[in-house]
Every structure is written in C-alpha cells, then in structure tokens.
N, C-alpha and C positions, 0 to 999 in steps of 0.2 A: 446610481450611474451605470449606463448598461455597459456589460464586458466587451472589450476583442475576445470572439471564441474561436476554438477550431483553428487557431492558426498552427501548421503543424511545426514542429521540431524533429528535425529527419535528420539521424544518426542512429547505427546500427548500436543493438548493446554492446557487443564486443570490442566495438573500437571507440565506445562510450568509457568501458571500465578500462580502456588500454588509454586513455585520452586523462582520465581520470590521475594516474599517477604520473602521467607527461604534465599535468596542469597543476600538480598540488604545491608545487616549488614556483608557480608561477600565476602570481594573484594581482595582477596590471589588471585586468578588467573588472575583480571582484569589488575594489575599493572605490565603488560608484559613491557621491552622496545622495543619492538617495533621490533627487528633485525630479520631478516630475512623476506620473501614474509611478503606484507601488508595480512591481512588473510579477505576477505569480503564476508558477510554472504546474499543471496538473495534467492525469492525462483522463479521458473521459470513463470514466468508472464510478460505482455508487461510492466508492471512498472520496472523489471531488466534489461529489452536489452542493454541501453545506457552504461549500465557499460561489458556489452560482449561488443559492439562495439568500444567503449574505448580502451578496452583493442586489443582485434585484430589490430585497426589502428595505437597502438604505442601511444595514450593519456596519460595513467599511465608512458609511456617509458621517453614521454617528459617530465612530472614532477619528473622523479629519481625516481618512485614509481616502486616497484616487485608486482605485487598483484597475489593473488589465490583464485579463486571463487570458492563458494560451495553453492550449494543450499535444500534449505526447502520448506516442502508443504505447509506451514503458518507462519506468521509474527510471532505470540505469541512463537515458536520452536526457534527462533533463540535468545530469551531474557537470557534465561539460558545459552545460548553455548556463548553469549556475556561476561556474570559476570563472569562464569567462566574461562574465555582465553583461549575457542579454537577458537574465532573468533575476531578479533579487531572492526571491522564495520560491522552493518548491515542496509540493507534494509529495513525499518518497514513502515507499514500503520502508519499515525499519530494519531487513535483513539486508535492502543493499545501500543504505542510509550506512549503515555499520562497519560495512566491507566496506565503503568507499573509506569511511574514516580510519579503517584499521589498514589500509595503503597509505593514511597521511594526506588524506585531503581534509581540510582544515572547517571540519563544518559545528558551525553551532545548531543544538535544536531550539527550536522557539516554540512549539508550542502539540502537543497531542492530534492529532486528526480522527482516528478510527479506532477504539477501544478492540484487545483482541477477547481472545476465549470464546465459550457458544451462550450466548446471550440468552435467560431467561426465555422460556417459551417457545428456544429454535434445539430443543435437544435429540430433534429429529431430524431437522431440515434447517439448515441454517445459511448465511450467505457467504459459507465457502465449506463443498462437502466433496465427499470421497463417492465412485460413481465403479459398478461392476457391472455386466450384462443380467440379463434377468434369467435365471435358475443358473445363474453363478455357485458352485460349491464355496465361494468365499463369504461369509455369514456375518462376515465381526473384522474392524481394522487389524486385531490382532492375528487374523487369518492371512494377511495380508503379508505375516513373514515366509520370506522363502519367496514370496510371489514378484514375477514384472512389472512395473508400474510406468506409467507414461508421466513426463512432465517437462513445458515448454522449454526448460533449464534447469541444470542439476547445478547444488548451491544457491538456491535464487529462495523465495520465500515459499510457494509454492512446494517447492523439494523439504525443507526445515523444518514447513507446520506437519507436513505427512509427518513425516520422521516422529516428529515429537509426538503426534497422536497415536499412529499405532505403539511406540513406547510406554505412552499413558495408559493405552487399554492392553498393556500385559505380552505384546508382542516384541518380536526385535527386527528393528528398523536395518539393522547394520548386514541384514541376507537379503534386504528387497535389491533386486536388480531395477532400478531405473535405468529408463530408455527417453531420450534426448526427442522430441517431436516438437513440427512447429504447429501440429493439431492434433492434441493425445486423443482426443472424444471420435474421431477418424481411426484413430491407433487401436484405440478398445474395440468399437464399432465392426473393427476390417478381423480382432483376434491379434493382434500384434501384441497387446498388452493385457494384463489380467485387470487393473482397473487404473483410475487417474481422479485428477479435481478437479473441480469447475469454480470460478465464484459466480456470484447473482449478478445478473438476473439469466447467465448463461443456464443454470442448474435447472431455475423454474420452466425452462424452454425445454428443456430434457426429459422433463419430466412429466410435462404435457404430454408428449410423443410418446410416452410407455417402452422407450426400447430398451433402456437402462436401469440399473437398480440404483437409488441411494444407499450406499451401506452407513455413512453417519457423518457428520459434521465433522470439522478439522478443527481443532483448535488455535483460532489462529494466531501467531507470534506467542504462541506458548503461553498463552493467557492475560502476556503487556498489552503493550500498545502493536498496536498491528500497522498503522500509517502517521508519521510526521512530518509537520512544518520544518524545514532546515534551511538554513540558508551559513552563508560564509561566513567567517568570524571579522575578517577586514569588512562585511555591511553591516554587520552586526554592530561593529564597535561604531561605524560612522554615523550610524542612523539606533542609537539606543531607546529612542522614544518612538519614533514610527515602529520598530520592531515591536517594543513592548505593548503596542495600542494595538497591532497586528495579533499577538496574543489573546489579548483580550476579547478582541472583536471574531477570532476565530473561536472561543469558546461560548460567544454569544450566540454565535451562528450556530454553532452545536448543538447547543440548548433549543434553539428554537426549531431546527428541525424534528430534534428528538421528541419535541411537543406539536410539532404538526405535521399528520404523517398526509394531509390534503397535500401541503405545500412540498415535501419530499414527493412525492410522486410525481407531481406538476411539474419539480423542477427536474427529475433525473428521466423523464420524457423529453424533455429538451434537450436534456445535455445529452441525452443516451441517444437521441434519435427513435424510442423506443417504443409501443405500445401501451397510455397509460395502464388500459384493463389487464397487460401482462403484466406490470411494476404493482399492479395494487395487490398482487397475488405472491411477489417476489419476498424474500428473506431480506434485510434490509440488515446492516453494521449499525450498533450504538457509537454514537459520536462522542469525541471526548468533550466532558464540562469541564475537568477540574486539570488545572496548572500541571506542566509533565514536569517530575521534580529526579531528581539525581538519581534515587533511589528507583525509580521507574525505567531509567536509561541499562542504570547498574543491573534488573533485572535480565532486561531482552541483551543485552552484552553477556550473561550466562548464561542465557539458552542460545546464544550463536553458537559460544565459544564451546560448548558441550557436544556440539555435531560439525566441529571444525572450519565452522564458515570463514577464519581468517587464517590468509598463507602467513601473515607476517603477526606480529602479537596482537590483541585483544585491543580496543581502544581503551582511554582513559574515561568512565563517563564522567568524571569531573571537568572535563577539560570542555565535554561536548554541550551542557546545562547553560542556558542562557544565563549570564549575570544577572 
C-alpha cells in the first residue's frame, strides 16, 4: 500500500525537548487505539529507507498492518507529534530516544532500526565519519583532542558518537572544544572549525569534491543500536498485537533490504530525493534483523550516561523493553 510521504512535521528541537517534558505528565492524545492506518513518524535519511521499502514490497501488507509515513527534519520533532497522537511510532536516534526518556517521557522501544559501530568493509569510510581539510596536521581522531570541532548540537548523537570515538582511538574527548553550527561542513570549509561529521550520503558528496579529508569513521551509538522504533507506553499497551507484528515486520524489512542492495538504492533515491549513481557509491547502515532486547537498551543507556547525556538520572531500560 503506497505511503503518505513528505508530510512535514514542523517544530523546532528546542521547543521539541521543552514540549517533551511539558507533555510527559500528560498522555490524552497518546492513548489512541490504534484503528485505522498505523501512523509512523521518520525523518528522510538512509536510517528510514527499510520502512519505505517495507512498505512498497507489501512487508506491513504481510503482517495485517495499514501504515502511513510522514516525515521530520530531526529526531527531537517527532517526540511531541508522538505524546500527542498524531503519530503512533517513530523513528528516533537512540541518544535523544534516551534523553527524552531520562525527562520522563513515558516511551516503550519496540523494536531496533539501524545497527551502530563501523560495519564490516567500511573501516575507512563508513556512513557516518569524521571530516578535516586536506593537509590538515590532524592525522588520527585521537588528534582531535585539544582540537574545535563543529556539530549541528552539543548533547545530540552526532556530539556522543565523536566523543566516544576519539576516546576509543586513545584520545580525550573532554579538551575538544565543540562549536554549536547549523552547517559545520560551511564551519570547517570557512577555518572556524578544525574538523566535524557528516552521515551518508552527505560524506560521499564530500568526498567527490576533494576539498576535505576523511580522517575515519565514527563509531556510531558506541557500537549498539544507533536508531529505534519507540512509541508510547499508553499505545503500546492498547495496541500489543499491532505493535508486536509492527516488530516483526520491521525486522523483515531489515532483512530484506540488507539482502538487496538494488532495491536500498531504488528506494533511498526516492526517499532522499537523490542521485541513484551517488547512492550506489554511498556507505550505507546495516539494518537491525534481530529483536532489541534489555540488555541492548542497558548498553546504549551506559554509553549516554558515561558522557552525561542525562540532566536528571539514567533511564530505567527495564522499564523502556517492549513487554
């Protein structure tokens, strides 16, 4: 069944995560049942394709599921349009998936979307990497301490996977000065910044043009899960079988894009608005097959909480694990 696409969802993040804990004591619109189209919330980036592909090959069809996609320019936008029931599921990065729940918004995960780490064959160039000008003296992320770094949002995912990867490669993240840009690749570009990240297929654009250096892939969400399904705990409970076939059918679609990289191109040209011959050339995310389980939440909940991503305590990931 074809999607609603592109419909936008316009709220700023700021008054998204400020809306966030205005709205977490108050869940009148989250306890939809469920009837009619599933409503699911993404914003267009190669971490939404699998669920346009999904949906085009008839995946939502097989599990009895209507769905209708709408998408946001940012993760944080779709937290509000969550609590309040114009949307049942959304697509979130796991870093502000975390923060919003460690405010006390009341979210379940249902299900994995984008596996993190550098995936097998991208230990050069992967679909989300660190970027310095070319005869940059900065050689290695771990060069990177002491240095200014650009990134759209400090605290946001983007800010955490740096962090964590130059830590990994032996550097310390806690002397990089970050600088707040709404175009860090403009930032680097102009000298304002010593370097910043990009994801795919932004990187592979970059890197055509020869002006930039790759210095190396980010590790992303510290090696969990990098993007998940979440939706509210009051639709959660109303709708226990549509959410669980929603699972299922998200890991089908996983599966099947991971095994045809014809039809991931096809479909993130659509979605991306993009050049396939660019997409066929692009670093692409392994999609999650397998059930996001406690123990997976409990992970990325320690790599937040180890670079202070929560003002108020740590969430429970017991609490956040689909029944």
């Amino acid at each position: 069944m074809a999607s609603t696409r592109f419909r936008a969802l316009a709220t700023t993040a700021v008054a998204a995560l400020a809306l966030c804990t205005a709205c977490s004591s108050d869940d009148s619109g989250s306890k939809s049942s469920g009837d009619g189209p599933l409503k699911l919330a993404v914003f267009a980036s190669l971490n939404g394709v699998p669920a346009f592909a999904a949906d085009d090959e008839g995946v939502f069809d097989k599990h009895g599921l209507d769905v209708e996609i709408s998408t946001a320019k940012t993760s944080t936008e779709m937290v509000p349009q969550l609590l309040g029931g114009k949307v049942n599921l959304a697509l979130l990065d796991t870093a502000t998936s975390l923060v919003a729940a460690g405010q006390g918004v009341d979210l379940v995960y249902v299900a994995a979307a984008t596996d993190g780490g550098i995936p097998e064959g991208q230990e050069d160039f992967s679909f989300a990497n660190v970027w310095v000008k070319k005869g940059s003296p900065i050689k290695s992320l771990a060069d990177l301490t002491g240095k200014t770094v650009g990134v759209p949002q400090i605290k946001s995912a983007p800010w955490v996977d740096l962090r964590g990867s130059v830590d990994e490669a032996g550097g310390d993240s806690s002397t990089i000065k970050f600088v707040e840009s709404p175009d860090p690749l403009a930032a680097l570009k102009s000298g304002q910044v010593d370097a910043t990240t990009t994801p795919e297929p932004v990187g592979t654009v970059e890197r055509a043009k020869g002006e930039l250096h790759p210095l190396g892939p980010v590790n992303s969400g510290g090696g969990g899960s990098a993007y998940v399904w979440v939706t509210t705990r009051a639709f959660a409970d109303a709708n226990q079988d549509k959410v669980k076939a929603f699972a299922e059918a998200v890991r089908e679609g996983n599966k099947t894009v991971n095994g045809d990289r014809d039809l991931l191109v096809k479909t993130a040209a659509e979605v991306l608005k993009a050049d396939a011959a660019l997409l066929e050339k692009a670093a692409f995310p392994v999609y999650a097959e397998k059930p996001l389980t406690q123990e997976d939440i409990e992970f990325s909940v320690q790599y937040m909480d180890k670079y202070d991503m929560f003002e108020k305590a740590a969430p429970d990931a017991g609490k956040l694990i689909l029944p």
